[in-house]
C-alpha positions in Angstrom: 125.6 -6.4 95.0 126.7 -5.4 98.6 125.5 -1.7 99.8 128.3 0.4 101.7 128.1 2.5 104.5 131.0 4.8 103.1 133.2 5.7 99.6 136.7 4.7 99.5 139.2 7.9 99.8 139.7 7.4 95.8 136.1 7.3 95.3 135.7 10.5 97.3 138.5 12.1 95.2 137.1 11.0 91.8 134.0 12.5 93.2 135.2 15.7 94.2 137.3 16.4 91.3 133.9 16.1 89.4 132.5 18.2 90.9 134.8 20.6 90.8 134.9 20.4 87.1 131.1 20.8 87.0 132.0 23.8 89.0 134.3 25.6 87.0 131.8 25.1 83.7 129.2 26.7 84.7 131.4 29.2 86.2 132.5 30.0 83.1 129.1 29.9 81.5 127.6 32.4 84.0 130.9 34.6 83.2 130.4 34.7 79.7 126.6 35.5 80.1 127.0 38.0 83.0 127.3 40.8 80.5 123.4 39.5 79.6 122.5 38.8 83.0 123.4 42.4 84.5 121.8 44.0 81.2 118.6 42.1 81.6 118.2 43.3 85.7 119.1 46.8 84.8 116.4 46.8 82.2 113.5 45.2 84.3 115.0 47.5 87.1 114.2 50.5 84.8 111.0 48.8 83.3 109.1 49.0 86.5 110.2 52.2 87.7 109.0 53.9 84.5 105.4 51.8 85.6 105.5 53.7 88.3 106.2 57.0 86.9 104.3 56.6 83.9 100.9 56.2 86.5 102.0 59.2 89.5 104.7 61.0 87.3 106.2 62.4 85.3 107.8 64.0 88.3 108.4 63.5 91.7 110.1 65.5 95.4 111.8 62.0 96.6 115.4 61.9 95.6 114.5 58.5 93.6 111.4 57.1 92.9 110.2 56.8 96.6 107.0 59.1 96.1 105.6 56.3 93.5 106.0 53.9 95.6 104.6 55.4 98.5 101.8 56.3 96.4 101.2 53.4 94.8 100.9 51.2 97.8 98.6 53.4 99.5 96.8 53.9 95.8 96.6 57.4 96.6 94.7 57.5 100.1 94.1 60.6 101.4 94.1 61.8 105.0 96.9 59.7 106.2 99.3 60.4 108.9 103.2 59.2 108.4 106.5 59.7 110.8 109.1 60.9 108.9 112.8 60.5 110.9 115.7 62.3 108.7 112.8 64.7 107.2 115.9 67.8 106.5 113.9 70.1 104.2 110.1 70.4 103.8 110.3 69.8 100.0 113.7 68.5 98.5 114.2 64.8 98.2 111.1 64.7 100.5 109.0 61.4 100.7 106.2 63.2 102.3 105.9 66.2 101.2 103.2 64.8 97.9 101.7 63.2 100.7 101.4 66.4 103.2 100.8 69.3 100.2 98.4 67.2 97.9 96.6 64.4 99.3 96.3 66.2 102.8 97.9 63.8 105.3 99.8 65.4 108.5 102.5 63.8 110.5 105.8 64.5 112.5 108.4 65.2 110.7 111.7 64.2 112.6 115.0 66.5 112.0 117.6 67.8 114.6 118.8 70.5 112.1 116.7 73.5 113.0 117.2 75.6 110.3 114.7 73.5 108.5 111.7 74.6 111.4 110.9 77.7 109.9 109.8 76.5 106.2 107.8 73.1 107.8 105.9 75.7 109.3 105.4 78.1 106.5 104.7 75.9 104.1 103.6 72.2 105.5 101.7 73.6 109.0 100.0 70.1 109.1 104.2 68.6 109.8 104.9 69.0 113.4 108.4 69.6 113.1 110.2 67.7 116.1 114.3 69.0 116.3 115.4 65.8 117.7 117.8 62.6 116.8 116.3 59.4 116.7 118.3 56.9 118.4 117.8 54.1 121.2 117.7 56.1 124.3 116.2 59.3 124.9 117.9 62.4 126.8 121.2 62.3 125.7 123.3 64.6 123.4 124.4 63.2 120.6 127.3 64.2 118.0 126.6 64.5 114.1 128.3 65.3 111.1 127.1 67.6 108.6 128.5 68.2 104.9 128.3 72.0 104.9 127.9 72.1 101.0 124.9 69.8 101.4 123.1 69.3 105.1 120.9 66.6 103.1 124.2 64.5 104.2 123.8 64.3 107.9 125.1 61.5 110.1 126.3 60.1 113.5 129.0 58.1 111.4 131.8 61.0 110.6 133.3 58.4 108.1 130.0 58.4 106.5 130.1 61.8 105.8 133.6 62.2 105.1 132.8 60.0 102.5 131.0 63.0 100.4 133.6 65.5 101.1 135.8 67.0 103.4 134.2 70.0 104.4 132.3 68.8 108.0 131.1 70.4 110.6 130.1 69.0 114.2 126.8 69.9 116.0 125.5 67.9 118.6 121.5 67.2 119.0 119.1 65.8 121.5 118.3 62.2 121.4 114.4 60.8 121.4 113.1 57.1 120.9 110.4 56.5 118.8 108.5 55.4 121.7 108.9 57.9 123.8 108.1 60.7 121.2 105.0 58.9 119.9 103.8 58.3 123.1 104.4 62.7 123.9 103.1 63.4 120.4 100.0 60.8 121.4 100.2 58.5 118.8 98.4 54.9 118.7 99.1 53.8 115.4 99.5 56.1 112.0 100.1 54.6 108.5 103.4 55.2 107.3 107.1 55.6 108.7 110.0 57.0 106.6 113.4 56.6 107.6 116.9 57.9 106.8 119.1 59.0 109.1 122.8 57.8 107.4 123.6 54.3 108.9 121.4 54.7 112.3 118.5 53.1 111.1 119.3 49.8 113.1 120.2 52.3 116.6 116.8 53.9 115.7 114.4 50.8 115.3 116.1 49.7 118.5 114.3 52.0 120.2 111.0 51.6 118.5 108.1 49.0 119.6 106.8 48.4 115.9 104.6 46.0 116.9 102.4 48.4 119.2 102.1 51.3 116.9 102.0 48.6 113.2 102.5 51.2 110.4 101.1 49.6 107.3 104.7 50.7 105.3 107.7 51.2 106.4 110.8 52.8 103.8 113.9 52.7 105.3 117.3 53.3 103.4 119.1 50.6 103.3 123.0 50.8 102.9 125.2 48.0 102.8 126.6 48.0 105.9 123.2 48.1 107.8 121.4 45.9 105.4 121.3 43.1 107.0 120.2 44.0 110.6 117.3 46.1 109.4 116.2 42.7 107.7 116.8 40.6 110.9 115.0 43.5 112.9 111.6 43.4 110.6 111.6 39.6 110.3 111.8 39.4 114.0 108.7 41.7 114.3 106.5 39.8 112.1 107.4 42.4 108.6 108.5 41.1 105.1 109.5 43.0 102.1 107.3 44.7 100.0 108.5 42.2 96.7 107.0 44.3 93.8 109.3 46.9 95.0 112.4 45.7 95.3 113.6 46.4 91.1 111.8 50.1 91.2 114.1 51.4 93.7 118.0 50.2 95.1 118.5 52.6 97.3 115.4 51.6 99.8 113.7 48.2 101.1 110.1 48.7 102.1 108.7 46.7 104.6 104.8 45.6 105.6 103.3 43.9 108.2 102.8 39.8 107.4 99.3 39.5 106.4 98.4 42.8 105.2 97.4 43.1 101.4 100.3 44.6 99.2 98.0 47.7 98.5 98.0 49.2 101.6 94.5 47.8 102.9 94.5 48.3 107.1 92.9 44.7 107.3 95.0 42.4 108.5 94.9 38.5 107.5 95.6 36.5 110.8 99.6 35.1 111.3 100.5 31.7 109.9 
């Protein structure tokens, strides 16, 4: 039989009405089990977050189950210290404030509304509360948008906070890299950066050598509409997700160094 470099127009219609066909079955098929499907990811979504809470709970400050997560990939080291940018207040929907209160680590805690100074210095004196906005460049004043029924939304995106009501006020803050307040505060390296500042995540990492000062986690919050550049911006600097997390909590990724045990371990396994 004679081989052929090419398929005949028919041939290539009979073949892509097949596939089309085989297209449209299991189409169908996945419709009729998606009821199933989204049942079964909800479940082992809730399944491992009840893991968490059944070891570190039953309660928690973080809004979701951040503090578990945090604590379970450090396995409950003490005497860490942790950057926290968007920190608003000491203890409400706080990711370090178990850290800080019970297992004695200090850090910086990030947060251009000053009304929050007061109680980081009453009750978490180990915080060094730093009124500033983390974004890209340093020195410049930026504008923000703040819910007045609830300052925990705060952003530089006035849609964003729109979004959660109508009631907004503008205030304007001064603008710090990372960098350049690690490098004032004198910070090498520390253990943990948290991250949420409404959609400026990507403008905030821009300005942030995470190579130099290698946290061993990072949480960031990851909405839609930055997903996607906060995973280009970690690949790029040698990070990968944190797997075991990713079911246990949709509102955050968390990210870790390549090579460094899933458990928080400062020992690094060399680069492939």
């Amino acid at each position: 039989m004679k081989s052929r470099k090419g398929l005949s127009a028919i041939e290539v219609l009979a073949v892509s009405a097949f596939v089309a066909i085989l297209t449209f079955v299991a189409t169908r098929a996945y419709d009729d089990r998606r009821p199933e499907t989204v049942a079964r990811v909800l479940h082992r979504h809730a399944d491992e977050l009840a893991a968490l809470q059944e070891r570190y709970g039953p309660g928690n400050n973080s809004e979701h189950g951040e503090e578990w997560v945090i604590r379970d990939f450090f396995r409950d080291k003490r005497g860490g210290f942790f950057v926290d940018v968007g920190a608003n207040h000491y203890k409400n929907f706080s990711n370090t404030y178990y850290l800080d209160t019970v297992l004695g680590w200090s850090g910086i805690a990030v947060e251009p509304q000053t009304q929050f100074a007061a109680e980081y210095a009453k009750y978490r004196p180990r915080s060094r509360f730093r009124p500033f906005f983390v974004s890209n460049v340093s020195d410049a004043e930026a504008k923000l948008y703040v819910l007045k029924s609830n300052p925990l939304v705060t952003s530089a995106d006035e849609n964003f906070t729109r979004a959660f009501g109508s009631n907004v006020e503008q205030m304007t803050a001064k603008t710090i890299t990372l960098n350049d307040l690690l490098t004032t505060e004198r910070v090498t390296t520390f253990d943990f950066l948290n991250m949420d500042i409404e959609l400026w995540e990507p403008k905030a990492l821009a300005g942030f050598d995470i190579e130099r000062f290698r946290p061993a986690l990072v949480c960031v919050e990851a909405h839609p509409e930055v997903r996607q550049l906060l995973l280009d911006y970690f690949a790029a600097h040698h990070y990968t997700v944190v797997g075991k997390y990713l079911r246990a909590d949709d509102s955050n990724l968390y990210f870790a160094p390549i090579g460094f045990d899933s458990d928080g371990r400062q020992e690094p396994r060399s680069l492939p």
